[in-house]
C-alpha positions in Angstrom: 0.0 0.0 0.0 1.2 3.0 -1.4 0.8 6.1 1.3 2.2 9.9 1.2 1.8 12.4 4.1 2.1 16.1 3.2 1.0 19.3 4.2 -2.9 19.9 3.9 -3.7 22.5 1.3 -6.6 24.6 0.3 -7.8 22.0 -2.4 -7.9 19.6 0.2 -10.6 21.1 2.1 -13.5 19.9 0.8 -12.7 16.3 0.7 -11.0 16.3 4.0 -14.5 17.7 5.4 -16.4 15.1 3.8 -14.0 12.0 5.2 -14.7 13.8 9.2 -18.6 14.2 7.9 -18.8 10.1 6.7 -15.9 9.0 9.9 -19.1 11.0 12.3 -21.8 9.7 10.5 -22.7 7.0 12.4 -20.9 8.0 16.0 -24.3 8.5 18.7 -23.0 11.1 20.2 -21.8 13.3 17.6 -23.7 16.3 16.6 -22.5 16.0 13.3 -20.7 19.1 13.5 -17.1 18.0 13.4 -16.2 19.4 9.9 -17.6 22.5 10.8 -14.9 22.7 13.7 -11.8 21.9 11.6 -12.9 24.9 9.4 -13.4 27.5 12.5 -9.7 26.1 12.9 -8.3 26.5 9.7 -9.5 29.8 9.9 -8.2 30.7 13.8 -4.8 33.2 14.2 -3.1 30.2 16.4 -4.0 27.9 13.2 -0.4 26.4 12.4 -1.0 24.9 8.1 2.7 23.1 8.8 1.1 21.0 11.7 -2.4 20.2 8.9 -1.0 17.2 7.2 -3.1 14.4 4.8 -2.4 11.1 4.1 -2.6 10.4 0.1 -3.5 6.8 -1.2 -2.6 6.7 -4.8 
């Protein structure tokens, strides 16, 4: 199995906030509100984009 880590960028977004929507999905006591918090803190001053890395499955 062929996996890269790198650094999260803007393209990423969208499909990175579906994968928390669908991991949440079926968790009882989630509110189904995850994704929404990784974008408040994407968008926060103490938001560090070196430390927002995704795992790419080619």
């Amino acid at each position: 199995m062929d996996i890269s880590i790198r650094q999260e960028k803007g393209a990423d977004y969208q499909a990175v906030e579906e994968v928390i929507k669908r991991a949440f999905a079926d968790v009882a006591i989630s509110d189904k509100t995850e994704h929404q918090l990784v974008k408040r803190l994407r968008s926060c001053e103490a938001f560090i984009p070196e430390l927002s890395l995704v795992a790419v499955h080619e």
